[in-house]
N, C-alpha and C positions, 0 to 999 in steps of 0.2 A: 504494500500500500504506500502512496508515494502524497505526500501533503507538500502543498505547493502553490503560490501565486498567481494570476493568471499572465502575467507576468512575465513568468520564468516557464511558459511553456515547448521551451528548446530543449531543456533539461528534464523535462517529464517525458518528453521524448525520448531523448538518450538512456535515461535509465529502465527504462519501458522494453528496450532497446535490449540493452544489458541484463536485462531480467529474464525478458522470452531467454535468449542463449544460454543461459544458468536453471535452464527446467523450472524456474520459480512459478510457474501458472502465469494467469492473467494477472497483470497488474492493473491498479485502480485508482482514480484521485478520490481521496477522504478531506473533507471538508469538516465535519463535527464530530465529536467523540461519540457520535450514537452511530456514524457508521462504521466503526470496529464492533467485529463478534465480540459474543465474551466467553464463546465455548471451544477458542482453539487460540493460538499464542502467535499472532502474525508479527508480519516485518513491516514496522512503519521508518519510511524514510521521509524527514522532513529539509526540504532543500530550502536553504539559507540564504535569503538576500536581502538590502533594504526595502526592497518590495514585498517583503513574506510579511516584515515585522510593522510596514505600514498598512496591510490588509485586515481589515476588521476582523473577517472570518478566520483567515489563520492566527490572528492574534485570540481568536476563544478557543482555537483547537488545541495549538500544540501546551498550554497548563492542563488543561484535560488530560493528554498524549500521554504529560508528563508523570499525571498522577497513576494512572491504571500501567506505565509500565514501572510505580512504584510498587504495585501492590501484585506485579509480575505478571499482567492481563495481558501486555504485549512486549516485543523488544523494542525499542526505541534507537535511531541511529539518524542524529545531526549527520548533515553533509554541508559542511562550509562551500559555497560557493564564491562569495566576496569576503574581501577582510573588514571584518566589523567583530565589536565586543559583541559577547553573549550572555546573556544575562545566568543568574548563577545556576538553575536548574540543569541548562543545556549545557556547562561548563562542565557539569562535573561527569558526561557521558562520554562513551570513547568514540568521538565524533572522528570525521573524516574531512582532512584540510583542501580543498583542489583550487583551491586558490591561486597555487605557486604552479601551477601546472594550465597547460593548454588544454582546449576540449577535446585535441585525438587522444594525448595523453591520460587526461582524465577518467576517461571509458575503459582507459588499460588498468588507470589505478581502481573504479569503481568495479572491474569487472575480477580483479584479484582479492581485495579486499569484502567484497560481498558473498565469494565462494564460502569465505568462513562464517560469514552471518546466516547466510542459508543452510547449516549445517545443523540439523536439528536434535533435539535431544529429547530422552525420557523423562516427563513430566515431574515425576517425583523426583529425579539427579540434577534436573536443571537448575541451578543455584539461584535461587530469589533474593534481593536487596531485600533487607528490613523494611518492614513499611514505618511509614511517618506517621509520627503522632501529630499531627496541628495543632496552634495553641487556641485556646478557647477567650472570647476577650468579653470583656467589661466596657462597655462606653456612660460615662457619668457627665449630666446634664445639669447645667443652674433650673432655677424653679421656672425662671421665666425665657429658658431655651430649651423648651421641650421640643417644640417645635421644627429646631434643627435635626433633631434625632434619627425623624423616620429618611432626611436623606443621606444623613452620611449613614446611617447604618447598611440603608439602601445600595449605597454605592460601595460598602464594603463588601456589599453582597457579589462584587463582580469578582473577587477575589477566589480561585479555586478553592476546592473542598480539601485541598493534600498542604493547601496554607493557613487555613483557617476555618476551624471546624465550626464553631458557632459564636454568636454575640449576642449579648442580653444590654438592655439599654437601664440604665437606674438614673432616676431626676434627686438632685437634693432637695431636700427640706430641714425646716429652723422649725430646731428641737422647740417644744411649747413647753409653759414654766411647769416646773417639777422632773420634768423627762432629764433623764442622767442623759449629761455628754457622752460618756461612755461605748453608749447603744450606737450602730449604725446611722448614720446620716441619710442614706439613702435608701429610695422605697423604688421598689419595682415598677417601670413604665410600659416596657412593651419589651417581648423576646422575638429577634427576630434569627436570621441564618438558621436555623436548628435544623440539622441535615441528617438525612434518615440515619445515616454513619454514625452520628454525636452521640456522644454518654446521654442516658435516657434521663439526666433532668432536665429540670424546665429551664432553669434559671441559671446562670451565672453570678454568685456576689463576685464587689470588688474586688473582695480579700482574698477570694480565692480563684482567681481567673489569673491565667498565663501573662496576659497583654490585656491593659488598663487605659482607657484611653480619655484624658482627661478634660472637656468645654471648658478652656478658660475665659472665662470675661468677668466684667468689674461683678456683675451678680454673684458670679460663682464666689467671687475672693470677698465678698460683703455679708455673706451668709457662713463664714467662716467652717466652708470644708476644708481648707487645704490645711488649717491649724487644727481639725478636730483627730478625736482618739484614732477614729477610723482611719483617716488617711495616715495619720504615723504609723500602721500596723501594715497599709500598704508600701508605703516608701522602707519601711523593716524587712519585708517579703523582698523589695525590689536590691537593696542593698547585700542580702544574702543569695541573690543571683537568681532566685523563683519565681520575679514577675519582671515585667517589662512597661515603665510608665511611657504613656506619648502625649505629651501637652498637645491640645491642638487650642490652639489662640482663636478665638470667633470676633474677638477686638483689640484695642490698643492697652494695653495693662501691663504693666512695671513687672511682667514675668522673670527679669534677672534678679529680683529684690524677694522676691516669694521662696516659703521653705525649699521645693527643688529645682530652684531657677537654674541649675547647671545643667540641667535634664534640656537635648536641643527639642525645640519646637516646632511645631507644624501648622501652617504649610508653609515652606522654606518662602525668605523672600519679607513678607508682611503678614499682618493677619488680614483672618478672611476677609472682614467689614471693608478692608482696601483693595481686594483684588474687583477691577470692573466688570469680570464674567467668572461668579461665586463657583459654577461650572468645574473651570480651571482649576480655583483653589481647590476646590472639593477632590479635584482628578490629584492637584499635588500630594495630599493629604491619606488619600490610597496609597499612590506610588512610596511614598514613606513607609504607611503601613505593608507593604508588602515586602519592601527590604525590608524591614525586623522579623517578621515570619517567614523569611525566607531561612536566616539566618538560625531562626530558634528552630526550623525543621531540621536546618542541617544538622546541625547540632545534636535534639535528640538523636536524630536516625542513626548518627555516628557515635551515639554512647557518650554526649560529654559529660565531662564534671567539673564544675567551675571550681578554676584555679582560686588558692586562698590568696586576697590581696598581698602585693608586696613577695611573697612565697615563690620564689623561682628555679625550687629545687624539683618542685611537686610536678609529676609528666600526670598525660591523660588518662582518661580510664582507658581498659584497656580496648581494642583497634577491633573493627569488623574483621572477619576473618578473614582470609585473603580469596576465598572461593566466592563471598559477599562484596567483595571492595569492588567500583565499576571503573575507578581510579583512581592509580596509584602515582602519589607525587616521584620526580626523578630524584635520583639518592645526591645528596648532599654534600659538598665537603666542606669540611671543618673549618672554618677561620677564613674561608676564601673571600666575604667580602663583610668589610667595614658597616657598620651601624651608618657614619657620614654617605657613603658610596651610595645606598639604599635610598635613605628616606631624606632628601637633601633640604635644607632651608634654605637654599638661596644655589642660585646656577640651574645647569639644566640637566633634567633628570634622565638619566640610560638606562637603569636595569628594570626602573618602575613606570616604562612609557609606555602609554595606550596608544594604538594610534586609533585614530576617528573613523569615521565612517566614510568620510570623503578623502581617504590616504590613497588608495591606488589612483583616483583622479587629478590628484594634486602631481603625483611622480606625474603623472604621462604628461599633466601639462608644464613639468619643469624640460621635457625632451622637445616641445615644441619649439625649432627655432624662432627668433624672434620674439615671439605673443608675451607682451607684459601679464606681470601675476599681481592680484591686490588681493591679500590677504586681512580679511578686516573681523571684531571681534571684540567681544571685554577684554581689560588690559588681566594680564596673568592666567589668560584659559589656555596657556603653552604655543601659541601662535608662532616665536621664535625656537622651540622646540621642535613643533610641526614641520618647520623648512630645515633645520639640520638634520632630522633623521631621513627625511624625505632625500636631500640629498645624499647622505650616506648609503642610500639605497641604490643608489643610482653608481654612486663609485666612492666605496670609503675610504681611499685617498683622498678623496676632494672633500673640503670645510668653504661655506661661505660666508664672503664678508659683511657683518653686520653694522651698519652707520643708526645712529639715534637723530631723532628732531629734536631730543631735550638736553642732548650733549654739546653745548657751546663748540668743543674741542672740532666735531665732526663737521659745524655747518661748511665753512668752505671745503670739505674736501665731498660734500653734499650738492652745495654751487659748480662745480666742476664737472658734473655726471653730463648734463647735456653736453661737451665737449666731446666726449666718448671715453667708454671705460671698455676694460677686459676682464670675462668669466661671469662670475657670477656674484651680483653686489644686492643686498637687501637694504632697506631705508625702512628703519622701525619709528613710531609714531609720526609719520608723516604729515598728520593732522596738526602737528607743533609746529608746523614749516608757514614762512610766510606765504600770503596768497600768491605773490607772483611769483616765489620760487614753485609751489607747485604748481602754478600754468605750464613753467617751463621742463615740468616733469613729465607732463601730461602731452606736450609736444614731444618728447623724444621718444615715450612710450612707442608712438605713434613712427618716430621714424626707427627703431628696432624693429617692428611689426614689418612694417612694408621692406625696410632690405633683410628682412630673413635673416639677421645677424646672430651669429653664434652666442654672441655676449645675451645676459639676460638681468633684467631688472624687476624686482621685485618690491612693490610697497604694501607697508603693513601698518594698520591702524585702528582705530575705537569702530564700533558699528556705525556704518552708514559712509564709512572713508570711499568705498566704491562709485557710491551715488554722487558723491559730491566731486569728485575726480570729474567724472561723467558732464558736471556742469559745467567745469573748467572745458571742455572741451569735446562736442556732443559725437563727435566723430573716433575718439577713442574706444566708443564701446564694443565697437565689434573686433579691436585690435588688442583687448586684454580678456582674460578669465578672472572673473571677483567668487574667491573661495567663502564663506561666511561661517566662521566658527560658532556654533552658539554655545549659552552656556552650559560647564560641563556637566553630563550627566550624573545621576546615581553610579549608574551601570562601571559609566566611565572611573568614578572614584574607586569605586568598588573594586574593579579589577586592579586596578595599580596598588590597592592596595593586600590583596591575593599575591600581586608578584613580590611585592615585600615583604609578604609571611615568607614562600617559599623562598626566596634570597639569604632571611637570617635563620629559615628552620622555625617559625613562631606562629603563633597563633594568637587574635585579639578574641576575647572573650565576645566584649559587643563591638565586631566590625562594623554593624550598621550605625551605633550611637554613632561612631568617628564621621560615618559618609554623612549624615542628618546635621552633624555640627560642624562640616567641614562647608556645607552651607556653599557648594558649586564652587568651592576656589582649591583646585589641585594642590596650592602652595601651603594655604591652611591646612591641608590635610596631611601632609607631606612632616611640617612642623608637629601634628599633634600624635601622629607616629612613632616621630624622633625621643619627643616627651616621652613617650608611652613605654617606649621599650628601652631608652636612658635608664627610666624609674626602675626600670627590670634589671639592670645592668646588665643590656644584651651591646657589647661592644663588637662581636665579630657573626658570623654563622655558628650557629650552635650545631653539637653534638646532637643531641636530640630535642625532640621536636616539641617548644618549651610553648605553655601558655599561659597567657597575660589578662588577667583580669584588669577589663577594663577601668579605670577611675578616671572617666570621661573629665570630673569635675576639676581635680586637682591638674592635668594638663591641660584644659582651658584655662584656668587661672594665670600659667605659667604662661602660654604664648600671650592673653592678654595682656601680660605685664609685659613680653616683649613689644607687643605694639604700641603700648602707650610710651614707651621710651623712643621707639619711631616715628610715632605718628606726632605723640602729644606737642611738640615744637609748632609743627606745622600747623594743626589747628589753629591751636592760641595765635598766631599769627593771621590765619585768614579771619580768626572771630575779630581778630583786633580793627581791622580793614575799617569797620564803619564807627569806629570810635570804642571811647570805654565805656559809655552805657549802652549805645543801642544793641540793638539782639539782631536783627536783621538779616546777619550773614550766619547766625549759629545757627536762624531757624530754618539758612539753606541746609544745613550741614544737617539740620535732624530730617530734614525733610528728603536725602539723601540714602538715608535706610530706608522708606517705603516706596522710592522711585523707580517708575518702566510700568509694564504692565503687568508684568510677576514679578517684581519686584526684584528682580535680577540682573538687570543694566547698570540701575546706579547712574543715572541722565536725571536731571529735571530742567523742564524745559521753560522756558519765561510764557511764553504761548500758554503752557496747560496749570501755570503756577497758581496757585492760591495766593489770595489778596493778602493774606500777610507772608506770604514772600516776596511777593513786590518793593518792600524796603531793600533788602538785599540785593536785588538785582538791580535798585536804583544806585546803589552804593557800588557795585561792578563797574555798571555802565559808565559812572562817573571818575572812578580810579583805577578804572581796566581796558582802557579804550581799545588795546592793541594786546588784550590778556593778561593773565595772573603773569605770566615771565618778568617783564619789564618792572612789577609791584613789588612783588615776594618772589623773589626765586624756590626757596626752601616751599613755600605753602603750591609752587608751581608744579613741583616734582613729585606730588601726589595729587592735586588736582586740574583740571583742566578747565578752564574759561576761554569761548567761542564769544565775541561780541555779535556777531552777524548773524548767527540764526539763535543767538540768546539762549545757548545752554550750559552747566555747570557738569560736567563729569567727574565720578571719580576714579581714576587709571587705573589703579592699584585695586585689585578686589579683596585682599586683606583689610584693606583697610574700609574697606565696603562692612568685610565681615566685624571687624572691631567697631564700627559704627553701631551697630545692631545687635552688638552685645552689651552696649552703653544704655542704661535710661537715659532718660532725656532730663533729669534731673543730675545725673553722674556728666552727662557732656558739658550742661552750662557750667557744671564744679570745674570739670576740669579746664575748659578757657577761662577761666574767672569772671565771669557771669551773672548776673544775678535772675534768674527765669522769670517773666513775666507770667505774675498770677493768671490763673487759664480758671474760664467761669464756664460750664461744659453741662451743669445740673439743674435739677427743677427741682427747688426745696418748698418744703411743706410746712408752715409755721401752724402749732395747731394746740389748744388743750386736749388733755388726755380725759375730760369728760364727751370731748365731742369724737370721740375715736369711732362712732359710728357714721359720721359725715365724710369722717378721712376714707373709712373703707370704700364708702359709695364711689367718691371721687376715685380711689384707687381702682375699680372697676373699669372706669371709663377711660381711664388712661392706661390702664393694659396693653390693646392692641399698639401704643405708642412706644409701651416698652419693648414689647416684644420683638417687635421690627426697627428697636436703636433710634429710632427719632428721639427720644428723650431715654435723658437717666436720673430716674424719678429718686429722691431721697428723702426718708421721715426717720423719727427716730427711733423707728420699729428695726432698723436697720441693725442697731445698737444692741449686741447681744453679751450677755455674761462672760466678766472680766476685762470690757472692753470701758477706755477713760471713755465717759460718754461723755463730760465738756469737752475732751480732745477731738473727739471725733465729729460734735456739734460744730466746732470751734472751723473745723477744717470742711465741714460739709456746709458753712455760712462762706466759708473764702471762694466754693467752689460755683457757688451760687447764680446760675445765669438766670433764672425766673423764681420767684418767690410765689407761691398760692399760699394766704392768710385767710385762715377758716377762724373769719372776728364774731365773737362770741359773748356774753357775759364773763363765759370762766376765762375765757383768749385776755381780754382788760386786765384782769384782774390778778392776772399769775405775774409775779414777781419775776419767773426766772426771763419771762418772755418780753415783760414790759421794759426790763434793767439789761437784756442781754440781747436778745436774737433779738427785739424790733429794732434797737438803735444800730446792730452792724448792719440789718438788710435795709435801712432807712439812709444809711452812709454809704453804700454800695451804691445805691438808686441815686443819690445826688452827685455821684461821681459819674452817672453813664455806666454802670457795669451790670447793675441788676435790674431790671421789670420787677413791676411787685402787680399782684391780681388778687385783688382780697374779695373774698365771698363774704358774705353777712349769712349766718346764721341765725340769729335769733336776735329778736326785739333789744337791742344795745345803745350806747352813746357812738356809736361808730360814728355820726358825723359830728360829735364833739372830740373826736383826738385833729387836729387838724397836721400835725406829720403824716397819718397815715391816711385821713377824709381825702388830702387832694388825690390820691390814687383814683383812678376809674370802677368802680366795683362790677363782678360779674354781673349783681343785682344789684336793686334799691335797696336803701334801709327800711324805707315801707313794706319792701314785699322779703321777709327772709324769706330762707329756706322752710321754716316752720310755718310759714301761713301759705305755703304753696302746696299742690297736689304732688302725687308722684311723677306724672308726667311730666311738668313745669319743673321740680329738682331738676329730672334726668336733663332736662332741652338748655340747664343754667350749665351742669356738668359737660354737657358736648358742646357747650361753643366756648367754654374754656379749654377744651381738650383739643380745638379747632385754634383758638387764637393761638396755642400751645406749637400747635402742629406748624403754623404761620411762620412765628416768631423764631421757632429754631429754624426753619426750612431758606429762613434768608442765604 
């Protein structure tokens, strides 16, 4: 049975081909796992291209493939057709390369190589892999994002049955007075995946599920789960290596400052509330989830046992038998390469380099005489990597030469290229080049092309360098090839960092935490490595085959502390730009972590900027006319400022990543700063005899919450143990609308007449707060004359109390409408 693209129908041929000659029978194209038997043990071959993996239908068959020939229902045989990573399932099978081969050859290699696969065995001697156990997950919801529940559980649903056997969804709730903290926080919402396979209960708890998947937003952290009994029993389970948390962020919240703020979050990039097709985010937030169960299947299937931290004496359990193993790593030698050699922080990496998916096209086009190459990308997704091994491939005697835009030293010998050069010369950030020297880049391109010239020029730069080359000169574009790297995959991390276990002989306990917090930057990942297996004191290739229990936490610490001693110069310098109070240029710099449209570029554009970046960019525009170079050097060499299409880049994606490991309270610390108070809340001024007025309102301002237009605050919020002036104190500072539910007991309370009226009374003469006071009951409300000139929802003649029910509700919806207004500006 042969699975395959429609695509790659030359190759369904050929092996169609190959198969009649080898007595195999009829061979068949299988599209879904329901068209394999299940009462005989056939031969699936699935042929490998980027068209397999961008086909919807083979992308649901071969997880399928994969499971039933876990559990020995079929044989399973990858056939590499192009060079591209494989994601980890199809890695670990004894696939077949024909890549490095032509297609007569190939048929010789497929037809020698498949004699052994067609050679069949007796049922009972045939040796079957272990089957996998999947991990069972948990997803925990705030009170008031249940809502979110049924899709992502939904979408975890896409995930095979051999990665994840089932998930149960549980909503929090605040505990009511008397109820011990003690007890569970969470109550059962709906169980969904439950796969005729799964253990016959119903339910999943938190506490006792494999993979924990955690809704962070301000709800969740207000209702104090992440501080309750419960979850320190799950972060207890997860530190002793028995579960696996996965924050997933639904908003913007101070997740580095929270009990497991070291734990990386999901969905890489920003949280959901910022991606502009939720879609997306929800697809990242799978793909996350399925490296971690990818990892915890391998895992079990191979018998592990988490290493004791720190403990580098202690080897695995012990090894599937050798009749069981479908792959066996190549034997090792001792000492042969360095801890530095492997996982490099700085330089370019050899023994741990992926190549992409667009590598064989890249070589062919460095043979093209003439044809300029633009190579464009985020700065550090190995783009200068990508062309020295591309050329080593070609002839590894030959290195080429690399010139920078941001290296003063190289511009003239930059200026000199249109004169004519010899072999083969690269021009890295090109985009730092003056306008008219890259006009006359873009003219020579032009004359390489047309005389066929041996020599070759190559430009490399930020996404979108192709486009704008192209502007410079509309006639160059059919005389180059613009390669476009995106950013780096999972897949991509993953594997590089698979070749650096087997390089030193090691093993990371959680390889996936490393790929989730390496957050798309190779180099980050490369650095947290080096930490990782430093901390092991793995200085050479080991003897045997040593494993490393992850402490994701304590090696992020340590590269952060690296970057702030890199980074931190440079900031305070660009924050400085607009002076020593204004914020302007910091609030580019925050606004830099949720920049692009997954949040992965690290561009913000003046066009798509928000009004309060506007200052910022007015302070650029002003002291930047010809860019960051000519202002700050230092603040240059990690960011980029374009005056002409108005956007801030930033080069470096470490420091993309160190951005986004910062609050946004830690970033104004560190340029010295002070953060302009941010008023983001709807506070509720109210006596606690009228708490059945608050609940009504609280009704109709629901559907408000729910879907984030407001983040509603009373002091119901305020639970056991918690300073509740502090938290008053700070939920008055936060304050963008005040609702006052004025009342006889509302006049009359001390805490409210002496505290909360006069701060949300000096808020409103400042411009910062709206106040909306309701009248409840027959009062002097129009003798306080600070809080009379407000607008009231209603008259003091007509309260709440001399009206019908109808008449409350219709007072309740057009304050929950002026509400909806006033934020929506």
């Amino acid at each position: 049975m042969i699975s395959a693209a429609d695509a790659d129908a030359a190759w369904v041929e050929r092996l169609t081909s190959v198969l009649a000659e080898l007595g195999a029978g009829p061979a068949r194209t299988v599209t879904t796992a329901s068209d394999v038997p299940t009462g005989q043990v056939p031969l699936v071959l699935l042929v490998l291209t980027q068209h397999y993996f961008a086909d919807s239908e083979c992308g649901q068959f071969w997880p399928a493939a994969d499971d039933l020939a876990a559990r020995g229902r079929i044989r399973l045989v990858p056939l590499l057709v192009e060079r591209l990573p494989l994601p980890p399932p199809l890695r670990d099978y004894q696939y077949l390369d024909l890549t490095r081969t032509t297609p007569t050859s190939a048929v010789d290699l497929l037809r020698h190589h498949l004699r052994s696969f067609l050679v069949t065995e007796p049922a009972e001697e045939r040796p079957v892999r272990p089957p996998r156990i999947p991990p069972r997950a948990a997803v925990v919801v705030g009170p008031d994002d249940a809502h979110l529940a049924a899709p992502l559980a939904g979408a975890l649903h896409t995930l095979p049955e051999s990665l994840l056997a089932a998930t149960s969804v549980w909503r929090v709730y605040r505990p009511t007075a008397g109820e011990s903290w003690a007890a569970p926080m969470t109550v059962s919402l709906i169980t969904l995946l439950q796969r005729p396979s799964a253990e016959p209960e119903r339910e999943i708890h938190p506490e006792d599920a494999d993979l924990v998947v955690v809704c962070v937003s301000r709800n969740l952290i207000n209702h104090g789960y992440l501080e309750s009994p419960e979850f320190a029993r799950i972060r207890a389970r997860q530190s002793a290596g028995r579960t696996v948390v996965i924050p997933i962020l639904l908003a913007p919240v101070p997740w580095e400052s929270l009990p497991p703020g070291h734990v990386p979050a999901l969905p890489r990039g920003k949280p959901l509330s910022r991606w502009e097709n939720r879609d997306d985010g929800i697809r990242s937030i799978v793909d996350g989830v399925r490296l971690v169960c990818q990892q915890l299947s391998e895992q079990r299937r191979a018998g592990w046992s988490r290493p004791v931290l720190g403990d580098v004496t202690r080897e695995f359990a012990p090894p599937i038998s050798e009749d069981e193993r479908t792959w066996e790593p190549p034997p090792v030698e001792v000492g042969r390469y360095a801890l530095e050699e492997v996982f490099k922080r700085s330089g370019t990496p050899t023994l741990t380099f992926v190549e992409p998916p667009d590598f064989a096209r890249f070589v062919s086009a460095l043979r093209a005489p003439g044809r300029g190459i633009v190579l464009e990308g985020p700065s550090g997704i190995g783009k200068t990597t990508l062309l020295v091994r591309a050329i080593e491939r070609l002839d590894p005697r030959l290195s080429p030469t690399v010139l920078s835009g941001r290296r003063r030293a190289d511009l003239p010998r930059i200026a000199r290229l249109p004169d004519g050069h010899q072999g083969t010369i690269a021009v890295d950030d090109v985009h730092r080049l003056p306008h008219a020297l890259r006009t006359e880049l873009v003219d020579y391109l032009k004359v390489l092309a047309d005389e066929e010239s041996d020599s070759k020029l190559i430009l490399i730069g930020i996404p979108g360098t192709g486009d704008s080359l192209v502007q410079l000169g509309h006639d160059v574009a059919t005389r180059i090839d613009v390669f476009r790297l995106p950013a780096v995959s999972d897949a991509t991390i993953d594997e590089m960092i698979r070749k650096g276990e087997q390089a030193l002989n090691i093993a990371f306990a959680d390889r996936s935490q490393i790929v989730l917090a390496a957050a798309g930057s190779l180099l980050t990942a490369q650095m947290l490595c080096w930490e990782l297996a430093a901390g092991y004191r793995i200085e050479r290739t080991r003897a045997d085959r040593t494993p490393i229990a992850t402490d994701i936490g304590l090696a992020l610490t340590e590269v952060l502390k690296a970057c702030e001693r890199k980074y931190g110069p440079a900031l305070r310098r660009f924050a400085a730009l607009d002076g020593a109070d204004a914020t302007g240029c910091v609030a580019l710099l925050a606004a830099l972590r949720d920049a692009g449209r997954t949040g992965a570029d690290g561009i913000v554009r003046v066009e798509q900027a928000d009004r309060e970046l506007w200052p910022g960019f007015a302070t650029l525009a002003e002291k930047c006319p010809d860019g960051l170079g000519d202002v700050d050097a230092e603040a240059a060499t990690h960011l980029h400022y374009d005056p002409s299409p108005g956007h801030l880049v930033v080069e470096d994606p470490q420091l993309l990543f160190y951005l986004r490991r910062l609050s946004v309270d830690r970033l104004y610390e560190l340029v010295g700063k002070r953060r302009p108070r941010v008023r983001d809340q709807v506070f509720v001024s109210y006596s606690h005899r009228d708490q059945a007025w608050l609940e009504r309102l609280d009704r109709h301002l629901r559907p408000l919450v729910r879907d984030r237009t407001i983040d509603l605050w009373s002091d119901r919020r305020v639970v056991a143990g918690d300073d509740w002036r502090a938290e008053i104190a700070t939920a008055l500072d936060r304050a963008q609308v005040a609702i006052v539910l004025v009342s006889t007991d509302f006049l009359i309370s001390e805490f409210i007449s002496e505290i909360e009226l006069p701060q949300l009374l000096q808020a409103a003469a400042a411009g910062g707060c709206r106040i909306i006071p309701i009248v409840v009951n027959p009062c002097l409300f129009d003798h306080q004359p600070d809080l009379a000139r407000f607008h009231a929802a209603n008259s003091v003649k007509r309260p709440l109390t001399a009206l019908s029910a109808h008449e409350q509700d219709e007072i309740f919806l057009n304050v929950a409408l002026a509400l909806k207004a006033e934020l929506s500006r």
